[in-house]
N, C-alpha and C positions, 0 to 999 in steps of 0.2 A: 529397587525401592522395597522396603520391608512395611510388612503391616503396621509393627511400633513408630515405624519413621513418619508413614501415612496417617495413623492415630495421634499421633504428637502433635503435627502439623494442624489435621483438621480442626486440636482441640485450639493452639495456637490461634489461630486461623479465626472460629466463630469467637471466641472470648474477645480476640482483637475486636471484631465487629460490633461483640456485645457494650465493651469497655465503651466504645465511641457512643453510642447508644444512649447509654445512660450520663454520660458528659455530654451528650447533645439537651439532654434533659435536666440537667441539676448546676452546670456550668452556666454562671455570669456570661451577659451578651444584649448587645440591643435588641429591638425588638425591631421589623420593620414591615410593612405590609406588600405584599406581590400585587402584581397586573391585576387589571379587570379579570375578574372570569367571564364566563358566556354570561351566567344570572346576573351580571352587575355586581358580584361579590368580592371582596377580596382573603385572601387569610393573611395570616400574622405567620410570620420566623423568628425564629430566634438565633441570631446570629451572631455565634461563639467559635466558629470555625477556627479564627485565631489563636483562639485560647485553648483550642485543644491543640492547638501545633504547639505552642510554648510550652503547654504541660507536656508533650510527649517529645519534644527536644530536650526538656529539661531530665524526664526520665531516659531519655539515650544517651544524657552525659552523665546522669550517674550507674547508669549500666557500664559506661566506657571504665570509672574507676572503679568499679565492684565487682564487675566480670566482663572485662572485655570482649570474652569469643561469645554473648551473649547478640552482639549489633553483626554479625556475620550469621546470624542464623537462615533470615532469609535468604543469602546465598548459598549456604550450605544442605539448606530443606527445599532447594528450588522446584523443582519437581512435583514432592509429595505436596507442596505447600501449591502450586496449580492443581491436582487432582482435588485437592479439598474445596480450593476455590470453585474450582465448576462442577465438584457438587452440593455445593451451597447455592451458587447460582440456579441449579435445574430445579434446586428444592425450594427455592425463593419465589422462582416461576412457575410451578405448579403450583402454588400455595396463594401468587397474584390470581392466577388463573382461573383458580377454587372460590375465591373471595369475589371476584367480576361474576363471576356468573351468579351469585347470588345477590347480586344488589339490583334494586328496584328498579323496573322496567326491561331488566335483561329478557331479550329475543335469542334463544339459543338459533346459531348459524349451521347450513350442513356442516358434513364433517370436512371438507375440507377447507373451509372457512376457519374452525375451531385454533389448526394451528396457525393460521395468518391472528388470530385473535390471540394467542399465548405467545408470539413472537413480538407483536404490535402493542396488545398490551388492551385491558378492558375498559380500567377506569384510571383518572387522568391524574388526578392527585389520591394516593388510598392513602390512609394515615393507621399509627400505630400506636397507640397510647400517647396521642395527640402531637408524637411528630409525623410530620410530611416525608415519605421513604422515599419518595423521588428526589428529593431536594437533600435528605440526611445522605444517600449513596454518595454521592460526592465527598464525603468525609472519609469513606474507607478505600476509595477509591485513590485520593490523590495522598492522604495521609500514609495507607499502605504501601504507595508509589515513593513516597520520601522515606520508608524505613527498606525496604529494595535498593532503592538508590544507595541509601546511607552502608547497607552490607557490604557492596563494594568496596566501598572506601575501606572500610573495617577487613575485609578480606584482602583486602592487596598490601594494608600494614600489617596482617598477621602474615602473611607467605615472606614480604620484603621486607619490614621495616622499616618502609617509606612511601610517601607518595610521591606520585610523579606528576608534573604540571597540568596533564592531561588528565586526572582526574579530577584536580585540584577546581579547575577551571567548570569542570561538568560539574562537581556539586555545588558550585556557585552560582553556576548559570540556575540548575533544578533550581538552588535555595529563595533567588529573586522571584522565579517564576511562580510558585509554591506560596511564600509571601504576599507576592502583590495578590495574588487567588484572593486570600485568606480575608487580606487586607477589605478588599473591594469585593467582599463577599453577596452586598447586595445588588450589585450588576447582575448576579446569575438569576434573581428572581425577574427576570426581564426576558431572559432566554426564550428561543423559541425550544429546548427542550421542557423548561420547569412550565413554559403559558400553554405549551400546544399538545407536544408531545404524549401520549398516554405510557404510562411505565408497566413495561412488560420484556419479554426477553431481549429485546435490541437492546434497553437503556441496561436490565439487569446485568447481562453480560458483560457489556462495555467497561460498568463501573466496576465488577467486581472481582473480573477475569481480566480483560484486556489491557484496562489503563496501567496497574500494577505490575505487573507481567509484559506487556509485548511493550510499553512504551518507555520501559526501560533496557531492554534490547541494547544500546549502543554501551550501558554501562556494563557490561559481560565482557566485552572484548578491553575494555579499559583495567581490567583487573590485572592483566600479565603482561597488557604492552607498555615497553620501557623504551621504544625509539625516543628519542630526543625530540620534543616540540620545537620548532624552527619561531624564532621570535617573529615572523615574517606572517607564520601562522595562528601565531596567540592573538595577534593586532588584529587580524584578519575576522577569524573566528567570535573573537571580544567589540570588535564594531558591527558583524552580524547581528550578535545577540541583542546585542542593543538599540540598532536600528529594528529589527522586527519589535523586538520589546515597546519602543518608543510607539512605533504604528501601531501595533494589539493594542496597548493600554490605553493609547492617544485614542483611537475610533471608538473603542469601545466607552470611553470616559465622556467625547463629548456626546455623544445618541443616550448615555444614560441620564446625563445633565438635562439635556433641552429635552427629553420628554419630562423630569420633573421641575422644570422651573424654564418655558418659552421665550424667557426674558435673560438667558441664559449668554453668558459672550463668549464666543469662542475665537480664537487666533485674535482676540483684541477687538472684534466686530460682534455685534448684536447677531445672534442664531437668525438663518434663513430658512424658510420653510414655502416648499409648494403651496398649491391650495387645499391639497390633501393632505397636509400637514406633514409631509416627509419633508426630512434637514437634508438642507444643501450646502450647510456650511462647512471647513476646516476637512478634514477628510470624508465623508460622506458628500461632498461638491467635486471631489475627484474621481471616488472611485466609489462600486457598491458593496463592497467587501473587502475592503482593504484590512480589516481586524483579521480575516483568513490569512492576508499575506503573509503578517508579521507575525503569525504566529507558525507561520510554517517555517518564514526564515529563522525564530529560534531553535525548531527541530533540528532544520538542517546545521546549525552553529552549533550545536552541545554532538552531533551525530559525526561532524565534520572531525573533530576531535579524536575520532578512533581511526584517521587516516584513512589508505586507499588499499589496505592489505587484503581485503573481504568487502565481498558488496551485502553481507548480512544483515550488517547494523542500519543499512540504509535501505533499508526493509518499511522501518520506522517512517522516515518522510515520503516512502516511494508510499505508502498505506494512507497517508496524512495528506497527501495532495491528490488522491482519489478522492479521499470522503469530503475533501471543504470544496473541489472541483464542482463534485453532484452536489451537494450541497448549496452551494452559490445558485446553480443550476435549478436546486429544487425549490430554491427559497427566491428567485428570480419567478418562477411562476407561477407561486402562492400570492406574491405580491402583484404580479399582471391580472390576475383573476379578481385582487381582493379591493386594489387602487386604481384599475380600470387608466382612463386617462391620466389623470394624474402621474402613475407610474411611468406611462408613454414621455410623461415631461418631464420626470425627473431624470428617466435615461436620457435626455438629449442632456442633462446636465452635467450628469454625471455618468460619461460615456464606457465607463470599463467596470467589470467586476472585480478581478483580484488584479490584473496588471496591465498595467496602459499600453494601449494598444496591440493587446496577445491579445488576453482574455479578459 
């Protein structure tokens, strides 16, 4: 890796970031308001996520007729294009870091507190010329993750000349998933990352290193393999995606529903609800995590695709069924502390986290 490669990259790299930036800011979009805060407050988004996918699919299709080896870039700067990424990330973080300690009421911590504070992060929503950096990360994050993605495809028709079904199927499976995001953009101001979370180096890195980078992993080995897809495997793999698709979208779609509207029907019945207000109906009466399920079973569907030649690629869901694991786990004990009984009633309801009768 050459210094020009790595300068090229880096500049790539922040301009990309910067471009979203200012399309977050001047880009058509509704407007919609997030969760209670602690004060009773809420803020406003602006939510254009979509339209910044459309405008940057429409410029990858006129890069494909104006300079084709232009959508293989990020394959072919892979490397320098992570070194810029983290360190843009460390300087993001330092700069969160910088900014928390200076805001009102800050208690500096000893020193070894300080980097649990730059990891965890200080303040909970920080903004930037009035957008929310917490909530704008996820733009370069997954949008950076679909031009990664897209290089592949771009790189295995400049080596061959063609694709082969196995990729064909992985950029269809990203494109749904990528979409329906986009689509149903204000589900995430609901998140327990955008309401609870504070943004600092876990969220920074996540979005801006990992997502782009490791969780496209499977589409690397997809560039040169030309074994033949067994149609026995496309059914297979194409009913996976879709059944997790259907549960992700399904759980996450009715909990955002019946917190905004209690009168809310789901599976054709009026929304049920504990005494403590948690929904018992439609998948949340099943299970307490069932949106983790089916969003793993997508990983492992678009991951299943690069076959059994290397256990590499499945790096990817073996990392993804740790973190939604703890996760279930951590987010299981927020809610016994925070709903008390109530919770006690709902697990009798709804007896399993992510799978009936495992876990």
């Amino acid at each position: 890796m050459s210094g020009i490669a790595l300068a090229w990259s880096a500049l790539c790299y922040v301009g990309f970031v910067a471009v979203l930036f200012l399309g977050t800011r001047a880009l058509p979009g509704r407007t919609a308001e997030g969760a209670p805060l602690a004060d009773g407050t809420r803020r406003r988004y602006r939510l254009n996520g979509l339209t910044q996918l459309i405008v940057l699919v429409s410029a990858a299709a006129i890069a494909a007729i104006v300079h084709p080896q232009a959508l293989s870039f990020p394959y072919r700067h892979f490397l320098p294009l992570v070194v810029a990424a983290n360190l843009f990330a460390l300087a993001a973080i330092l700069l969160l870091y910088l900014r928390g300690t200076r805001t009102r009421g800050y208690a500096p911590p000893g020193a070894k507190a300080r980097l649990r504070e730059a990891f965890l992060g200080i303040e909970l929503n920080p903004t930037m010329a009035g957008v929310d950096l917490k909530f704008f990360s996820y733009r370069p994050s997954l949008l950076g993750l679909f031009l990664v993605n897209l290089s592949f495809a771009a790189a295995q028709f400049e080596r061959h000349g063609t694709l082969t079904d196995r990729m064909v199927l992985y950029q269809a499976f990203w494109a749904v998933y990528l979409i329906n995001h986009f689509q149903f953009e204000r589900g995430m101001l609901y998140t327990w990352d955008i309401i609870a979370e504070r943004f600092g180096g876990m969220l920074v890195w996540g979005d801006y290193v990992l997502v782009p980078f490791f969780y496209s992993l499977p589409g690397w080995f997809l560039v040169d393999t030309f074994t033949p897809l067994p149609a026995w495997a496309a059914v297979t793999t194409t009913l996976m995606f879709l059944f997790g698709f259907w549960l992700f979208r399904g759980a996450n779609s009715q909990k955002h529903r019946a917190k905004n509207d209690p009168a809310a029907r789901i599976w054709g019945r009026p929304a049920r609800f504990t005494e403590g207000g948690l929904l018992v109906s439609g998948f949340w009466g099943i299970g307490r995590k069932l949106n983790y399920t089916g969003e793993l079973l997508m990983y492992i569907s678009w991951t299943a695709l690069c076959g059994f030649g290397s256990l590499i690629p499945y790096l990817l869901p073996l990392w993804l069924t740790v973190l939604l694991v703890h996760r279930a786990w951590r987010d299981d004990r927020r809610c016994r502390s925070k709903y008390g009984p109530s919770w006690e009633s709902y697990c009798r309801t709804a007896r399993f986290r992510m799978i009936p009768f495992v876990y």
